[in-house]
N, C-alpha and C positions, 0 to 999 in steps of 0.2 A: 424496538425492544418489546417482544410480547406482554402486555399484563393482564389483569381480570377483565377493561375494558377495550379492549383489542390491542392495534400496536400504537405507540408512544414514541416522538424522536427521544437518541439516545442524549443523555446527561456528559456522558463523556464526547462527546462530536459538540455538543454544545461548548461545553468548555474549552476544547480547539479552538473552535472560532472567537470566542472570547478574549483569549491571550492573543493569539495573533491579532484582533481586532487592538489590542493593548498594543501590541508591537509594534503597529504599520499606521495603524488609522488616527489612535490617539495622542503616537508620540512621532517624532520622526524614528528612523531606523538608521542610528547611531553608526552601527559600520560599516555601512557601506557611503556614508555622504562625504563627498570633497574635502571639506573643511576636515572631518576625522583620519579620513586614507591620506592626505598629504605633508599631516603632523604638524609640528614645530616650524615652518616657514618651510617647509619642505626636508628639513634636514634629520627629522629622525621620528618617528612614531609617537604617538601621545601616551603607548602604552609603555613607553620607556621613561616614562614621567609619572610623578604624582598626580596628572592632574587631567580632568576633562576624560579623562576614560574609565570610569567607574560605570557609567550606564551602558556605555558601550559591553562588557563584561556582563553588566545585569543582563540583559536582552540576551549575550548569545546564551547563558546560563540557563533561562525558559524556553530558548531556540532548542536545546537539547532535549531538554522533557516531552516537545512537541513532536521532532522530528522519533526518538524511540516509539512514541503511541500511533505516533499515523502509518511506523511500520507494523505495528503491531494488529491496528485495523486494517487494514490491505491486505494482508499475509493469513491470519488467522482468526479472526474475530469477525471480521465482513462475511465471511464464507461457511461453508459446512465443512467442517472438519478437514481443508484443505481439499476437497473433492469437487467440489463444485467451484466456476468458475470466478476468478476476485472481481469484484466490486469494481466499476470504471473511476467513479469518482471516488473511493478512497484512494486507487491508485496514483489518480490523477493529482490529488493534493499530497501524497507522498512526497511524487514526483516534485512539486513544485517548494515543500518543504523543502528540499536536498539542493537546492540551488545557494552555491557557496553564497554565506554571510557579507560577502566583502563586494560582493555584485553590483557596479552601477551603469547604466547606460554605456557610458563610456569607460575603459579600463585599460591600466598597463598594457603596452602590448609586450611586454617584457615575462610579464606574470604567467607562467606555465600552468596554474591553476584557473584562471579566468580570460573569455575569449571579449578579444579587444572592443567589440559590439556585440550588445547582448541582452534581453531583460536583466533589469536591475532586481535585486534580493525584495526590495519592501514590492516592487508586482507582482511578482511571483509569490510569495507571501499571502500578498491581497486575494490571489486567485483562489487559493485554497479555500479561500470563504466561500465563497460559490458553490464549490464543488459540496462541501462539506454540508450547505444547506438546502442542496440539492439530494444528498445524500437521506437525510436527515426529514424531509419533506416527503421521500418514496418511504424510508422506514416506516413513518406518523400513519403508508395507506399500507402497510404491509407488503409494499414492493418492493424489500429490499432487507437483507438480513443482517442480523444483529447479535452474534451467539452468546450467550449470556453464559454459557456451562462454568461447572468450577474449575477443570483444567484449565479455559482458556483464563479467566481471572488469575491462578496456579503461575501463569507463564508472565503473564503480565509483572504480578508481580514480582517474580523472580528476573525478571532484566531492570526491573526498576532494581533492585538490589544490588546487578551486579553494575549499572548506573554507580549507583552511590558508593557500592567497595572502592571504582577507580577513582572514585572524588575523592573519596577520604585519605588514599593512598596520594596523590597529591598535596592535597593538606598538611600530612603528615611529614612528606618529603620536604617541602617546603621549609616547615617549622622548625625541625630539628637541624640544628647544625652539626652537632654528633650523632652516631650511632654506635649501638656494640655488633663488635667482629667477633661472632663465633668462631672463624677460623683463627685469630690474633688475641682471643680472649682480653681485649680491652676496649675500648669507645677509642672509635675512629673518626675523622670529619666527616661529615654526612654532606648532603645536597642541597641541605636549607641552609641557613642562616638564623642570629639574634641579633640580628640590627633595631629592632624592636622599630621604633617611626621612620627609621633611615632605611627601610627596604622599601623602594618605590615597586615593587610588585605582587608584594603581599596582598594590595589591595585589590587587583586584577582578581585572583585567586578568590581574594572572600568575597567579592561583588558577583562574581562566577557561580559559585557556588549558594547565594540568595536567589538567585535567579531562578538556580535549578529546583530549591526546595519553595519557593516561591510559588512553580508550575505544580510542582507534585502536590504541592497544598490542595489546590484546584481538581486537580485532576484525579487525586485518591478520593476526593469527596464525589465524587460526579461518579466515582468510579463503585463506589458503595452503594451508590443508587441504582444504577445501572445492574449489580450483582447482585442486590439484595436477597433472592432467594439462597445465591452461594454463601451468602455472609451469614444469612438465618440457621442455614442450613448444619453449617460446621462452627457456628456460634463463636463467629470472629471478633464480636461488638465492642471486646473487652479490650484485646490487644491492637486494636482496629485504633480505638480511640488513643492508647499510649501511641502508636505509631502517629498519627496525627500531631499530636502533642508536639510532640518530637519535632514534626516538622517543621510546623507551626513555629516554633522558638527558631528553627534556622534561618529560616524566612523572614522576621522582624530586626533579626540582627544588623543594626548599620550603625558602629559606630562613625564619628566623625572624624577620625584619625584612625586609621587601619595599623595594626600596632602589629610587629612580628618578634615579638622577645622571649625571652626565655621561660618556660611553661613552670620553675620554681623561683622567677626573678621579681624583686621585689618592688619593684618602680615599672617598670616595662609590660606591658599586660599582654599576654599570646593571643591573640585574635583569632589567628587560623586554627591553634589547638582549641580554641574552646569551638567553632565551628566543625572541625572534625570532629567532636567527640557527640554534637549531637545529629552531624550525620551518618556516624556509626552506630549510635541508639534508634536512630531510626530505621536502618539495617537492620538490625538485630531484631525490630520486631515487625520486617519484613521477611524474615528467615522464621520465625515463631511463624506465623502467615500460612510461608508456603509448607511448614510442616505440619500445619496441623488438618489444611487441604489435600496434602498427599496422602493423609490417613484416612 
């Protein structure tokens, strides 16, 4: 990243390596290990249970935040306005982000998604660190670009956005067990549920979704730094910080019983609605964002 005294590794590549480093290095990597892939004595998945797979969800949750920015570095931020040619090692960590979650040395040979031998997800993982502070080391001598403009920040955050519309839409389906039919003009069954502690996957969903605002936490800060003259420039500082906020409170959320009841029930408390509601505020001032950038 160019500044006053020449160039700088980037803030946002740093915090890549970070999380992943969180992912792989400091914790195990939850779904892809044995004991997770073979469930209940073999007989059924953990995520079909209440239990033992809440981290598992955390992790893929920041796996997504990850895997959208290192496309985002690869594709258009590494490069000169997509004319010049991409970056080897962002590619190359891209790449390595994109290796199914569920990957371990040895795998189903049943499984149409995963080949029976193979790099496992946390090496592949791993690998991206390298590349990224290889990345990261050419940037700091000015051998390697970093495009800092306000479209590309414009784009960035406009997929974080549309990131979190399909989270919330999620959420949302989940939670509600009715809905209203505009065509039958009454409330019909919906796709969620109010089993309020008695939905064993409720928690999936809201553990999934800490994850992701977990990463974005991270990664919008690193990503402020990194843009600062765009952030100066169109004088984001205000709504920058609501959006954080925002985040921030998604991110802290764990209760200790994942509760999916009814959002005016008086014993049963909505989990996932109160989670959708503040990553739809955080939306909302990712849309503020990117219109006050297009202007």
């Amino acid at each position: 990243v160019p500044s006053g005294d020449g160039c700088i590794p980037s803030r946002v590549v740093s915090m890549q390596n970070a999380l992943i480093d969180l992912l792989v290095n400091k914790n195990d990597w939850v779904p892809a290990t044995p004991q997770y892939t073979v469930g209940v004595f073999g007989l059924g998945s953990w995520a079909a249970t209440p239990w033992f797979d809440n981290k598992a969800y955390f992790q893929i949750g920041v796996l997504t935040a990850l895997r959208r920015v290192s496309l985002d570095l690869a594709d258009t931020i590494g490069r000169v306005r997509g004319t010049s040619g991409a970056d080897p090692d962002l590619q190359g960590a891209a790449s390595r982000l994109r290796v199914n979650e569920r990957a371990w040395v040895l795998n189903n040979p049943f499984d149409p998604q995963l080949q029976m031998l193979q790099a496992s997800a946390a090496g592949s993982y791993r690998g991206a660190i390298e590349l990224y502070d290889s990345f990261n080391k050419r940037l700091a001598a000015c051998d390697a670009m970093f495009d800092a403009r306000a479209d590309n920040l414009l784009r960035l955050i406009d997929r974080f956005a549309a990131d979190l519309g399909d989270l919330n839409d999620r959420l949302q389906k989940r939670s509600r067990a009715v809905v209203w039919s505009h065509e039958q003009l009454r409330f019909v069954e919906g796709e969620g549920n109010n089993l309020g502690w008695f939905d064993f996957h409720a928690d999936n969903l809201l553990h999934e979704a800490r994850g992701q605002m977990y990463a974005l936490h991270g990664l919008l800060q690193a990503a402020r730094v990194d843009f600062a003259v765009a952030v100066e420039n169109s004088q984001l500082d205000a709504i920058w910080d609501r959006m954080e906020a925002h985040i921030a409170d998604g991110a802290r959320m764990s209760p200790l019983i994942v509760s999916n009841g009814r959002t005016d029930g008086l014993i049963l408390p909505s989990h996932l609605a109160v989670m959708g509601e503040k990553v739809l505020r955080a939306r909302a001032n990712m849309t503020e964002l990117r219109d006050v950038l297009q202007n």
